[in-house]
mmCIF file as Biopython writes it, N, C-alpha, C and O atoms, coordinates in Angstrom:
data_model
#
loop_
_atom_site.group_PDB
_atom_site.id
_atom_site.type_symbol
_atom_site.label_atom_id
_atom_site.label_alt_id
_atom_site.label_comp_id
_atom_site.label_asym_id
_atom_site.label_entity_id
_atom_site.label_seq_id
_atom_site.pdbx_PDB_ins_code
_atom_site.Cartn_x
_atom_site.Cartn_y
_atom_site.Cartn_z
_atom_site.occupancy
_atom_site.B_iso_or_equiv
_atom_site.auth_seq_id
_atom_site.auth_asym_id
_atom_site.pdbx_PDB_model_num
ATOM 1   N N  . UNK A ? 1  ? -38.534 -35.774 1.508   1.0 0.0 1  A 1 
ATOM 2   C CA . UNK A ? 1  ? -37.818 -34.769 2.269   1.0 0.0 1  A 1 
ATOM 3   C C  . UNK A ? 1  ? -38.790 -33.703 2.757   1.0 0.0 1  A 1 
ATOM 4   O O  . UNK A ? 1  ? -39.589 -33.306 1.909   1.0 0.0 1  A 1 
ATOM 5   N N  . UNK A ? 2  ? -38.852 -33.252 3.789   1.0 0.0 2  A 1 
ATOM 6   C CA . UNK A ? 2  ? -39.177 -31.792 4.723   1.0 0.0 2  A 1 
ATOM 7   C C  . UNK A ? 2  ? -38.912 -30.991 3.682   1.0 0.0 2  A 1 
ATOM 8   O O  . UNK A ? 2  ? -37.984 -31.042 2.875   1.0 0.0 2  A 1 
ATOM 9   N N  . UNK A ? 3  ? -39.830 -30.230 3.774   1.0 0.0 3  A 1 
ATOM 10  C CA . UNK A ? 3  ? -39.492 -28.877 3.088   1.0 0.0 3  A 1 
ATOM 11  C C  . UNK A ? 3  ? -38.642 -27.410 3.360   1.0 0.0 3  A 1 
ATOM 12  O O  . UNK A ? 3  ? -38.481 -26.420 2.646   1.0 0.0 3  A 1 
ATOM 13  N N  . UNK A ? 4  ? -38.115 -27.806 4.932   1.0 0.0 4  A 1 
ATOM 14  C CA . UNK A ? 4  ? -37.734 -26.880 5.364   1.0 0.0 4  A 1 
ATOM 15  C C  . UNK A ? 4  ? -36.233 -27.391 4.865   1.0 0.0 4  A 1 
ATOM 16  O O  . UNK A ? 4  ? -35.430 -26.680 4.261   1.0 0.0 4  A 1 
ATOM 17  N N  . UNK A ? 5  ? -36.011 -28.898 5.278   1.0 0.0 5  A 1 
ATOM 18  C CA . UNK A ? 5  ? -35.017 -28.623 4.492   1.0 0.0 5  A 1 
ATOM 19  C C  . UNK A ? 5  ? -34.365 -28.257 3.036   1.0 0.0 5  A 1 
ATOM 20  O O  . UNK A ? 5  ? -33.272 -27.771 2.744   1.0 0.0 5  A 1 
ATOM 21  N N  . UNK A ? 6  ? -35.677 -28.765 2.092   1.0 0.0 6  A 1 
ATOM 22  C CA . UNK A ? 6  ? -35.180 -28.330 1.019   1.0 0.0 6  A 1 
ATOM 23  C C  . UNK A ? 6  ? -34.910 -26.367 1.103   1.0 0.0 6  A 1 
ATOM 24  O O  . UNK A ? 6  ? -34.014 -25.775 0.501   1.0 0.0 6  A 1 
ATOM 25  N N  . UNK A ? 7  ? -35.761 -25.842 1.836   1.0 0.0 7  A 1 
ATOM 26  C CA . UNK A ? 7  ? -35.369 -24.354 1.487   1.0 0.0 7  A 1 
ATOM 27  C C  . UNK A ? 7  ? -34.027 -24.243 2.441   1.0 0.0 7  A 1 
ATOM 28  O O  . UNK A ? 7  ? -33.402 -23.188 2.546   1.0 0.0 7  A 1 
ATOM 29  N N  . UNK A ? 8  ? -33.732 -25.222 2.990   1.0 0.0 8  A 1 
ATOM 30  C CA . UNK A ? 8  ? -32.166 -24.471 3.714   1.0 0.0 8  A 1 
ATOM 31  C C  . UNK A ? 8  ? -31.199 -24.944 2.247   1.0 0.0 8  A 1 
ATOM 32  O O  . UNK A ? 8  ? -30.231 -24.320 1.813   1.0 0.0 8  A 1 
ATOM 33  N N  . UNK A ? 9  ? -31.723 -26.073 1.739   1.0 0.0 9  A 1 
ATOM 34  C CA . UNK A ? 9  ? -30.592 -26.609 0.820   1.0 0.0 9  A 1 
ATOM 35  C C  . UNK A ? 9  ? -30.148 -25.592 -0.257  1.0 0.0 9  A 1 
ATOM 36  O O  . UNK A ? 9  ? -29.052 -25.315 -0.742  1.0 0.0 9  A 1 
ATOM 37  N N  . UNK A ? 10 ? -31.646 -25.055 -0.488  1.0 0.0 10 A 1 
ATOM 38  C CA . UNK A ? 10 ? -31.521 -24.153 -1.635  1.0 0.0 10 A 1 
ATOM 39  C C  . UNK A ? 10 ? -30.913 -22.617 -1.253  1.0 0.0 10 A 1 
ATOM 40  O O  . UNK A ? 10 ? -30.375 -21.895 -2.093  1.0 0.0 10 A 1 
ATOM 41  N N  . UNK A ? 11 ? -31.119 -22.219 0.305   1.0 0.0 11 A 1 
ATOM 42  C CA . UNK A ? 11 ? -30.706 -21.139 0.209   1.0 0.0 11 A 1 
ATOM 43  C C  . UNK A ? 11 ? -28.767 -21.176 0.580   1.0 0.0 11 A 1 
ATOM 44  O O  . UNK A ? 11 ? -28.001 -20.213 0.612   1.0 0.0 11 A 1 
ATOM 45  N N  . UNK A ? 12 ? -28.438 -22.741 0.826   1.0 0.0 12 A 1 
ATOM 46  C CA . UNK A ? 12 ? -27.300 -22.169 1.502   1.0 0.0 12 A 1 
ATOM 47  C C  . UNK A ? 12 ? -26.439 -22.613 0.205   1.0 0.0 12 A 1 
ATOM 48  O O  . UNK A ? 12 ? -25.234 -22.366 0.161   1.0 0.0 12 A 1 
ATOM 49  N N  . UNK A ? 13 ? -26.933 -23.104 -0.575  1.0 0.0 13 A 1 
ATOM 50  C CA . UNK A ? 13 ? -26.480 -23.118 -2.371  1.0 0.0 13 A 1 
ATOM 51  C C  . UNK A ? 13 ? -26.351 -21.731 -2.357  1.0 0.0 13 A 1 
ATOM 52  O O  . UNK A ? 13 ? -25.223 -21.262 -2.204  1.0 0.0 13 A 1 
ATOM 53  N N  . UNK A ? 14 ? -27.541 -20.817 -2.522  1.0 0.0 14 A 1 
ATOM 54  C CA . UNK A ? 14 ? -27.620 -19.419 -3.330  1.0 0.0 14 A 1 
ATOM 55  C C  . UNK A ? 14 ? -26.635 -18.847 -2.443  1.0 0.0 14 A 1 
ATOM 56  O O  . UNK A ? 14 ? -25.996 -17.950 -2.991  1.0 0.0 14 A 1 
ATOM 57  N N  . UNK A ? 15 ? -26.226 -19.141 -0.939  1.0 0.0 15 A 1 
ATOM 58  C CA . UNK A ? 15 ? -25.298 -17.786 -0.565  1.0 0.0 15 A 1 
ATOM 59  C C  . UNK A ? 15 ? -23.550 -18.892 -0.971  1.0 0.0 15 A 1 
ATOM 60  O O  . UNK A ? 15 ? -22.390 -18.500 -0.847  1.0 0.0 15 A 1 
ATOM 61  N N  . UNK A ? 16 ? -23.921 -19.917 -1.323  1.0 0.0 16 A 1 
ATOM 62  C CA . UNK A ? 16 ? -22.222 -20.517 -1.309  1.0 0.0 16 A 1 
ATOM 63  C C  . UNK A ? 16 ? -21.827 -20.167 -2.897  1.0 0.0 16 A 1 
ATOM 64  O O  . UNK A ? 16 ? -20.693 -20.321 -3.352  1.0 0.0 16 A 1 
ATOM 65  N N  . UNK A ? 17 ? -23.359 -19.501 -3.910  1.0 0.0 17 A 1 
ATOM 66  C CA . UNK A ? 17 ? -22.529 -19.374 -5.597  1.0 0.0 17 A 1 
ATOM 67  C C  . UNK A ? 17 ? -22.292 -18.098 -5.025  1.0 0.0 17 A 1 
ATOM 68  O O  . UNK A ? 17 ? -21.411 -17.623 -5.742  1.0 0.0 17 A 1 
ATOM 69  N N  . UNK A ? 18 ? -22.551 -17.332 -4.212  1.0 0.0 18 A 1 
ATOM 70  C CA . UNK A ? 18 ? -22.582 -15.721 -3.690  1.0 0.0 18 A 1 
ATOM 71  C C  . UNK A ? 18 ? -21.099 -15.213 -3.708  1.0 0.0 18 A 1 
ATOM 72  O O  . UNK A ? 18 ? -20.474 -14.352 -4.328  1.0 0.0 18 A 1 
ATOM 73  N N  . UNK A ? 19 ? -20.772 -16.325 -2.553  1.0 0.0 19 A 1 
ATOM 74  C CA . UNK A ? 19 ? -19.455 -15.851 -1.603  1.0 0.0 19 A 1 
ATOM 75  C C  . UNK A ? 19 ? -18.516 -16.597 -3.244  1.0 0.0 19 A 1 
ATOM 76  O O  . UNK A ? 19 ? -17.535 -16.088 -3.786  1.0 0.0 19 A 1 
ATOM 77  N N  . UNK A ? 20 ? -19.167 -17.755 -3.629  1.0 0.0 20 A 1 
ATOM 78  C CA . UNK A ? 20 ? -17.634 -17.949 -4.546  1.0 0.0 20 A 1 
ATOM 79  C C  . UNK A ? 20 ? -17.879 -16.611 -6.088  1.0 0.0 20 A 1 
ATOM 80  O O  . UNK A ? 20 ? -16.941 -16.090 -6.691  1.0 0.0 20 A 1 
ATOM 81  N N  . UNK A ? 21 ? -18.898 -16.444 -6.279  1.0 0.0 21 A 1 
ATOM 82  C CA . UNK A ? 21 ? -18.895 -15.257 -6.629  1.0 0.0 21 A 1 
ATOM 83  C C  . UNK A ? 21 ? -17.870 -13.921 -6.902  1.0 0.0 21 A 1 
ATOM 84  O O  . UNK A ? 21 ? -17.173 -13.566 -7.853  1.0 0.0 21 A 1 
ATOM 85  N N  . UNK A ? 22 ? -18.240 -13.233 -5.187  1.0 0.0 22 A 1 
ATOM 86  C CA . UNK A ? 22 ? -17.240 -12.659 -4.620  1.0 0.0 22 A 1 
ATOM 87  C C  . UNK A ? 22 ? -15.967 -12.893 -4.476  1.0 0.0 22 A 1 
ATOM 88  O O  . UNK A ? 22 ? -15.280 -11.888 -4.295  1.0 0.0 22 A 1 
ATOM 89  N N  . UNK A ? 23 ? -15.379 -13.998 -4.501  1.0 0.0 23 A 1 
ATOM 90  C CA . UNK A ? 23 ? -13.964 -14.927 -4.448  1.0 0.0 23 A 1 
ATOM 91  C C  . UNK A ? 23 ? -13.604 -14.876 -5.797  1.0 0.0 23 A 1 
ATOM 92  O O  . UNK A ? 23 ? -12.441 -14.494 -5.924  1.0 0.0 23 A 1 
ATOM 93  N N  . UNK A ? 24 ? -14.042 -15.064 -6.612  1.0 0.0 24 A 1 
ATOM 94  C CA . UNK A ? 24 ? -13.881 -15.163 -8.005  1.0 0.0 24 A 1 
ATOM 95  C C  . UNK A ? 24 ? -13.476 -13.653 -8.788  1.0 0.0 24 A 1 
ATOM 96  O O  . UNK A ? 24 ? -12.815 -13.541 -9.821  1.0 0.0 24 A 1 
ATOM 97  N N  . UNK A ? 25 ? -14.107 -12.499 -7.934  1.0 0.0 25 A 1 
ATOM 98  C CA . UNK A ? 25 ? -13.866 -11.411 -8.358  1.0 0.0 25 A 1 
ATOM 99  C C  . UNK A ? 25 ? -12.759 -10.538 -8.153  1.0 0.0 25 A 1 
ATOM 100 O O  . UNK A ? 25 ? -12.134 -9.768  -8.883  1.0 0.0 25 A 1 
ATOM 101 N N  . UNK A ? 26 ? -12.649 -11.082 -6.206  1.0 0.0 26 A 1 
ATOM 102 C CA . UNK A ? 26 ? -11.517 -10.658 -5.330  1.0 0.0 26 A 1 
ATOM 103 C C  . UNK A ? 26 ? -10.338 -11.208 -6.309  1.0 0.0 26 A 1 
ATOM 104 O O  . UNK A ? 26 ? -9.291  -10.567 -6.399  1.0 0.0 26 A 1 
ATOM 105 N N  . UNK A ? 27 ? -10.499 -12.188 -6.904  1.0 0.0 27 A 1 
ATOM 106 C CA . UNK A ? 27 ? -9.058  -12.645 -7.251  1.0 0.0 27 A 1 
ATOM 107 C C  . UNK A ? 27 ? -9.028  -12.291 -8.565  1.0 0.0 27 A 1 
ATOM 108 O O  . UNK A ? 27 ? -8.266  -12.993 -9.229  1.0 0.0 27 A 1 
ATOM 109 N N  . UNK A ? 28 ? -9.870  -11.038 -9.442  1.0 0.0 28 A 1 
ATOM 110 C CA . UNK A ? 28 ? -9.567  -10.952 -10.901 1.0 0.0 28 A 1 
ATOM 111 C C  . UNK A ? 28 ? -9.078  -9.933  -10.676 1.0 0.0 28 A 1 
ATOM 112 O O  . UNK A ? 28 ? -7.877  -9.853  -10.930 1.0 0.0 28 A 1 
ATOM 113 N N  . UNK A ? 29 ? -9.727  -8.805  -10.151 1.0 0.0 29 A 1 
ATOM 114 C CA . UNK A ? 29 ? -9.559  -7.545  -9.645  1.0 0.0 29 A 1 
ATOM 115 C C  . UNK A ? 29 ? -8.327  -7.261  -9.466  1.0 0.0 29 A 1 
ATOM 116 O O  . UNK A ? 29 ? -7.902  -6.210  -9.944  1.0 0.0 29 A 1 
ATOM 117 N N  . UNK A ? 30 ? -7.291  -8.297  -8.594  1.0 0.0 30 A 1 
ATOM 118 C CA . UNK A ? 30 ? -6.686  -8.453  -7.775  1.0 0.0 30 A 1 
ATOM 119 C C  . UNK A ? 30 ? -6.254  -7.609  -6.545  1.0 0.0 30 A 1 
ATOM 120 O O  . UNK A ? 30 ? -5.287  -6.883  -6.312  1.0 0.0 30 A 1 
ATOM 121 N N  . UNK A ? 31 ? -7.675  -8.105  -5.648  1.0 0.0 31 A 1 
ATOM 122 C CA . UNK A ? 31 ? -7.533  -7.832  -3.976  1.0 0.0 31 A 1 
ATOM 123 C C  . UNK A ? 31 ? -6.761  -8.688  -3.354  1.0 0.0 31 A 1 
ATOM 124 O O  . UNK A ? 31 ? -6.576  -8.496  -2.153  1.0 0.0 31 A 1 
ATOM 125 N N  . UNK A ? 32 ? -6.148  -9.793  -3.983  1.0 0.0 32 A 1 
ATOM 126 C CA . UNK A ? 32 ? -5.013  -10.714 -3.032  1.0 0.0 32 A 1 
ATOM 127 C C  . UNK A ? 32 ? -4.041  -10.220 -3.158  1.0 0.0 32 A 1 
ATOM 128 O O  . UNK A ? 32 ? -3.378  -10.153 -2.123  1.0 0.0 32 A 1 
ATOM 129 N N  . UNK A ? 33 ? -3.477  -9.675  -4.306  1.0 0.0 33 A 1 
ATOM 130 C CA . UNK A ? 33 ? -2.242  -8.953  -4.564  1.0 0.0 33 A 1 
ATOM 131 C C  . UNK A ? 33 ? -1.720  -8.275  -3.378  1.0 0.0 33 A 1 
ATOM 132 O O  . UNK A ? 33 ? -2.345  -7.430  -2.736  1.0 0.0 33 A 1 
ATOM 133 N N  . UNK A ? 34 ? -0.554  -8.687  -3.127  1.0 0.0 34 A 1 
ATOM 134 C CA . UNK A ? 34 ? 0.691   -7.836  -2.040  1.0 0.0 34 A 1 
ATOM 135 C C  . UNK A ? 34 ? -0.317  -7.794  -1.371  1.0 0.0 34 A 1 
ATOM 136 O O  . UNK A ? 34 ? -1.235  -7.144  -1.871  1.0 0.0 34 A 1 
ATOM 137 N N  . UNK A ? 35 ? -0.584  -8.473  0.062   1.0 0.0 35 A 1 
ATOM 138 C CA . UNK A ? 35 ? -1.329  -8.292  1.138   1.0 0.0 35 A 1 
ATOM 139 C C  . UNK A ? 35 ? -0.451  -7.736  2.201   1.0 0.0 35 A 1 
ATOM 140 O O  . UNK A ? 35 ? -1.023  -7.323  3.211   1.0 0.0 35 A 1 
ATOM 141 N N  . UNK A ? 36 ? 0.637   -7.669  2.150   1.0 0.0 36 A 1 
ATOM 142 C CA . UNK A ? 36 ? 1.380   -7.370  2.881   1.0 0.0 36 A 1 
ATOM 143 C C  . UNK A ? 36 ? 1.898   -5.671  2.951   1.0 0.0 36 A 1 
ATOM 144 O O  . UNK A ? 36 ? 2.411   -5.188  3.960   1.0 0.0 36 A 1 
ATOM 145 N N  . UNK A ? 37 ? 1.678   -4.989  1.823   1.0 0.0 37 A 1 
ATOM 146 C CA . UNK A ? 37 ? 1.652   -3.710  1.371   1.0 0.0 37 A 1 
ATOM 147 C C  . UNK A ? 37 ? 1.133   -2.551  2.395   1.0 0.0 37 A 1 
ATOM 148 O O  . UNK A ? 37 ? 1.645   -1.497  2.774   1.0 0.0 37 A 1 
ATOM 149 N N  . UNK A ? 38 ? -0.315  -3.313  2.728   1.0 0.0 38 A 1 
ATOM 150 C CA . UNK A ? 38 ? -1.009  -1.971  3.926   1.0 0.0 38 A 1 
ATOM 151 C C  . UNK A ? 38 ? -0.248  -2.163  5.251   1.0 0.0 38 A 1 
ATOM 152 O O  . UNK A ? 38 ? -0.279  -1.136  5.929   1.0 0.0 38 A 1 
ATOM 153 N N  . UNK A ? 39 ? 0.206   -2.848  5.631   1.0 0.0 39 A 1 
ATOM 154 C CA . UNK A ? 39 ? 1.175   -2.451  6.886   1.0 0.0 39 A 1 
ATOM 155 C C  . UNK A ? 39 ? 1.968   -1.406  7.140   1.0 0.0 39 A 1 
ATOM 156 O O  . UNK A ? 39 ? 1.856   -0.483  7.946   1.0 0.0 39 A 1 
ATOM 157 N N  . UNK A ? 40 ? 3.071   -1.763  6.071   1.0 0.0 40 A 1 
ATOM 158 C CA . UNK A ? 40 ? 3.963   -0.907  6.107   1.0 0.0 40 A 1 
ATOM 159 C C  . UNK A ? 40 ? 3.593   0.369   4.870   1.0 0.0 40 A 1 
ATOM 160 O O  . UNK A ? 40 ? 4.609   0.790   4.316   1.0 0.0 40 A 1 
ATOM 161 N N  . UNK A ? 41 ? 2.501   0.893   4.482   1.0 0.0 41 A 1 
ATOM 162 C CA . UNK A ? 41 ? 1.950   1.834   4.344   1.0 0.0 41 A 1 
ATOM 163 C C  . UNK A ? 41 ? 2.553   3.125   5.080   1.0 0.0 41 A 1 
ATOM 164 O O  . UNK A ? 41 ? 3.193   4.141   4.809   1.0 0.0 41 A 1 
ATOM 165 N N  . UNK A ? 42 ? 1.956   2.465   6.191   1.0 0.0 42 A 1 
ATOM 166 C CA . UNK A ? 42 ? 1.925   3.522   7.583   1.0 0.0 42 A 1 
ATOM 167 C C  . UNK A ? 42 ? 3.537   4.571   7.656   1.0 0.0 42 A 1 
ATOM 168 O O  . UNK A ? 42 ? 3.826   5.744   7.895   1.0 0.0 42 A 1 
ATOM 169 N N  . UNK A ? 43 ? 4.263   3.286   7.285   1.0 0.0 43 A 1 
ATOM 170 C CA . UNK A ? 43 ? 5.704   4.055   7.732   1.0 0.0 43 A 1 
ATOM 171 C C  . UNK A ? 43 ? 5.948   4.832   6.296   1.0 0.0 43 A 1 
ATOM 172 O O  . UNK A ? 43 ? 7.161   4.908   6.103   1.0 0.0 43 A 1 
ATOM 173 N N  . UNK A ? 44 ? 5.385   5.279   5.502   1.0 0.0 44 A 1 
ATOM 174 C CA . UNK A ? 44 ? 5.954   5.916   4.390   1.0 0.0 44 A 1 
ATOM 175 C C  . UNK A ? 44 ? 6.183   7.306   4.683   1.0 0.0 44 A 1 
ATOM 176 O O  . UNK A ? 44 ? 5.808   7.920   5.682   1.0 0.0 44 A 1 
ATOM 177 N N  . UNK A ? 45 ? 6.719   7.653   3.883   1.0 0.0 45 A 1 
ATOM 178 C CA . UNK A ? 45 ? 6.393   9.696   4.028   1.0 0.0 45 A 1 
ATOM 179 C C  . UNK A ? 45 ? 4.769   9.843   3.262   1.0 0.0 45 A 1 
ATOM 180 O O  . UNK A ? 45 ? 4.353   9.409   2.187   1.0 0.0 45 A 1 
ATOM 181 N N  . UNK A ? 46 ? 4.114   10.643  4.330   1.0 0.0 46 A 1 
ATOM 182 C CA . UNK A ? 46 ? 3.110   10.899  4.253   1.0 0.0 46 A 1 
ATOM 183 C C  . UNK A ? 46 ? 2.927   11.789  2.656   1.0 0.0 46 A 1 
ATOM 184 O O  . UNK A ? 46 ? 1.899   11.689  1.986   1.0 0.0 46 A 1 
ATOM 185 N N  . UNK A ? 47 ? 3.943   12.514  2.301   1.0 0.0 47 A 1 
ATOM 186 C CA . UNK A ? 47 ? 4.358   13.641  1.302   1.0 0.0 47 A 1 
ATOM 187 C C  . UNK A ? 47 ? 4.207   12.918  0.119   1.0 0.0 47 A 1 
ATOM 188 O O  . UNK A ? 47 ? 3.317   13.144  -0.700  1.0 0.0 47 A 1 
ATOM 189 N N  . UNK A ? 48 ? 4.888   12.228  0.035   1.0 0.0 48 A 1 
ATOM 190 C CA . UNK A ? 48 ? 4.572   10.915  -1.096  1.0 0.0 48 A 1 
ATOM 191 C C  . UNK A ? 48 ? 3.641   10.059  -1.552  1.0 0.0 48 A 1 
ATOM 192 O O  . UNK A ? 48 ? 3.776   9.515   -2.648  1.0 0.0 48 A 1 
ATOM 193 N N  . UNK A ? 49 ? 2.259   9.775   -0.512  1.0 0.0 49 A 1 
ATOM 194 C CA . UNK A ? 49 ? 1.402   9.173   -0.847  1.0 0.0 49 A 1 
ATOM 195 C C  . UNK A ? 49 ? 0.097   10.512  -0.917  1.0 0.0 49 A 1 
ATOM 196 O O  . UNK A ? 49 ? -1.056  10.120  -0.738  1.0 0.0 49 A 1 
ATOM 197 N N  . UNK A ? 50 ? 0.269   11.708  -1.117  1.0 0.0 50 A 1 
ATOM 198 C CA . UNK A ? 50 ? -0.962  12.995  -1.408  1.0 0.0 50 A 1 
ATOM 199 C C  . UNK A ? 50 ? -0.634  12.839  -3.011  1.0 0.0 50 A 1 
ATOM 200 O O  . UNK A ? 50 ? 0.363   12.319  -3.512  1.0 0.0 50 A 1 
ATOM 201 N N  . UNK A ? 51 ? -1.648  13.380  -3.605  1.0 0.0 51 A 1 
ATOM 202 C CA . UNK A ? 51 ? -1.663  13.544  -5.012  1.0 0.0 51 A 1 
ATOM 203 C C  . UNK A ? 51 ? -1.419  15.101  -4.772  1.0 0.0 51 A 1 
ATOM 204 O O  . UNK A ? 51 ? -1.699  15.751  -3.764  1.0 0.0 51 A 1 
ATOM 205 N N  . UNK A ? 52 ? -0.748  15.589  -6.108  1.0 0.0 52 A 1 
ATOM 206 C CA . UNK A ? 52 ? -0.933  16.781  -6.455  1.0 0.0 52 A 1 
ATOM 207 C C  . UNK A ? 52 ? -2.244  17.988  -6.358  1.0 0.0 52 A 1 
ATOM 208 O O  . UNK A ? 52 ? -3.140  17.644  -7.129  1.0 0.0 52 A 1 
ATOM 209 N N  . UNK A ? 53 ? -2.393  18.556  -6.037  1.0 0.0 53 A 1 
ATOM 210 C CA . UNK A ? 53 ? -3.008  19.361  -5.390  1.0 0.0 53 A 1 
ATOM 211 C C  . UNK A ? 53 ? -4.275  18.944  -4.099  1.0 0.0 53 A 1 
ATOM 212 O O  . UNK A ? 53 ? -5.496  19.092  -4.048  1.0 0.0 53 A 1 
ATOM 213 N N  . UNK A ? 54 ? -3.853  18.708  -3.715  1.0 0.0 54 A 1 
ATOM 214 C CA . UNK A ? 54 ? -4.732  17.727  -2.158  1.0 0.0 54 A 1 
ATOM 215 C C  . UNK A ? 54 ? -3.870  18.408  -0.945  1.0 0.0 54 A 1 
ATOM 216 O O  . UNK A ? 54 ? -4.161  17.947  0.159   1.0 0.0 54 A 1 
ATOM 217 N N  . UNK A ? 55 ? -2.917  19.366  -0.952  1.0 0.0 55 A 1 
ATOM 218 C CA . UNK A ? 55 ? -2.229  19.794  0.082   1.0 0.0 55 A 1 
ATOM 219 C C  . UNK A ? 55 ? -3.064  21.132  -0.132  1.0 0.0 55 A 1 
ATOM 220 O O  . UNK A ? 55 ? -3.219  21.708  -1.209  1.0 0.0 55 A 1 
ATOM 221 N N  . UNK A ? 56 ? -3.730  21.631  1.499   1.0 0.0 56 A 1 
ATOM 222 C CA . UNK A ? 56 ? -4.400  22.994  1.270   1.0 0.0 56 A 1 
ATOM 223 C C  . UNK A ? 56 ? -3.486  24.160  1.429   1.0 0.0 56 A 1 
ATOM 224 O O  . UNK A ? 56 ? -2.539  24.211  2.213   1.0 0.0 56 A 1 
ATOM 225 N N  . UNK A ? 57 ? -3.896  25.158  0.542   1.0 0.0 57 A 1 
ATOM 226 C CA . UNK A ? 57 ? -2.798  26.155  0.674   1.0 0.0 57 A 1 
ATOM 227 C C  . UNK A ? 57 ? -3.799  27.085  1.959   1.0 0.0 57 A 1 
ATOM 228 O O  . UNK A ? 57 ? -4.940  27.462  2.222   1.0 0.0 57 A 1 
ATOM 229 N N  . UNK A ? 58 ? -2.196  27.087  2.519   1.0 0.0 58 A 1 
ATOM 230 C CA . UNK A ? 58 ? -3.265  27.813  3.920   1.0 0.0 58 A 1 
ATOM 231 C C  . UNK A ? 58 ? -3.543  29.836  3.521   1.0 0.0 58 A 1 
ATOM 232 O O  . UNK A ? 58 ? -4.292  30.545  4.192   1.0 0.0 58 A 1 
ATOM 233 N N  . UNK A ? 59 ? -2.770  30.295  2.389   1.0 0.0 59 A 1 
ATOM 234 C CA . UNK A ? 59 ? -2.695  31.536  1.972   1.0 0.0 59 A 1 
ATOM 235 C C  . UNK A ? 59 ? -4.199  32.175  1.750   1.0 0.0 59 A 1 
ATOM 236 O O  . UNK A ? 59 ? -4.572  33.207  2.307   1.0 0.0 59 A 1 
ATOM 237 N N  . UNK A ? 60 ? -5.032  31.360  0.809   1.0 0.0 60 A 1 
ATOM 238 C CA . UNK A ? 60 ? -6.259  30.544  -0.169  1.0 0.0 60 A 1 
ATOM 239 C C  . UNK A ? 60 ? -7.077  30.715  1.029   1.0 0.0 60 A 1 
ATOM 240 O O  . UNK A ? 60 ? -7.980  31.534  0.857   1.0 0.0 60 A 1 
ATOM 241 N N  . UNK A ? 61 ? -7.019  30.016  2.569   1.0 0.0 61 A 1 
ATOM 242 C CA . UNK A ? 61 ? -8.229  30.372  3.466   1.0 0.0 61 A 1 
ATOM 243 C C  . UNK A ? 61 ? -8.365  31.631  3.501   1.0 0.0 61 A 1 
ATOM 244 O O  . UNK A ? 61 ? -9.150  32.344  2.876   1.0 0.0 61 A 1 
ATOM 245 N N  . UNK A ? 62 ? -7.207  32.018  4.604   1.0 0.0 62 A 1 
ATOM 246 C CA . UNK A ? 62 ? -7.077  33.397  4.836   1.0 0.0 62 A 1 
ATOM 247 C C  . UNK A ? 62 ? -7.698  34.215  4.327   1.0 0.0 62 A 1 
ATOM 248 O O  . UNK A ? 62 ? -7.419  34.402  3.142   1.0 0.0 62 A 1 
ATOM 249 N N  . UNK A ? 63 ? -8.966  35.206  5.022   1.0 0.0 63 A 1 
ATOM 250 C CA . UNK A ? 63 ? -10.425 36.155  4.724   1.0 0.0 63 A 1 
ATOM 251 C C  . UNK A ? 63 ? -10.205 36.965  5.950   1.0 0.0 63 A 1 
ATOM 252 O O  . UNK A ? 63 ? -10.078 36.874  7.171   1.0 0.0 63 A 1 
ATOM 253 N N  . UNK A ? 64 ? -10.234 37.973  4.767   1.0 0.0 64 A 1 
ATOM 254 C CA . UNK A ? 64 ? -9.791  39.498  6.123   1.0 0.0 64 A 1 
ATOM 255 C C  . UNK A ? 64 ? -10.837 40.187  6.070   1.0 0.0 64 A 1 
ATOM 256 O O  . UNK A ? 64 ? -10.943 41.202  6.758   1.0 0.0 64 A 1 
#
């Protein structure tokens, strides 16, 4: 065998344990979970998805 091909063989091994890697993680983590969720995100009340104190008090700017 060419040697060039052996280095394609070997590198497209190292990026295919890569990506299943990454696949393997996506799915422990769980990034597949409810894919359908960020869509309708959008339509929520905005009021509901801020955490507790993340709303600026506009009093607090105010410098006289």
């Amino acid at each position: 065998m060419d040697e060039a091909t052996i280095a394609q063989t070997i590198l497209t091994g190292l990026i295919f344990i890569t990506f299943l890697g990454f696949f393997i993680w996506g799915i422990k983590t769980g990034q597949f979970r409810n894919v359908e969720e960020a869509k309708y995100r959008m339509l929520d009340d905005k009021d509901k998805l801020k955490t507790p104190g993340t709303i600026p008090n506009p009093d607090k700017e105010k410098k006289i």
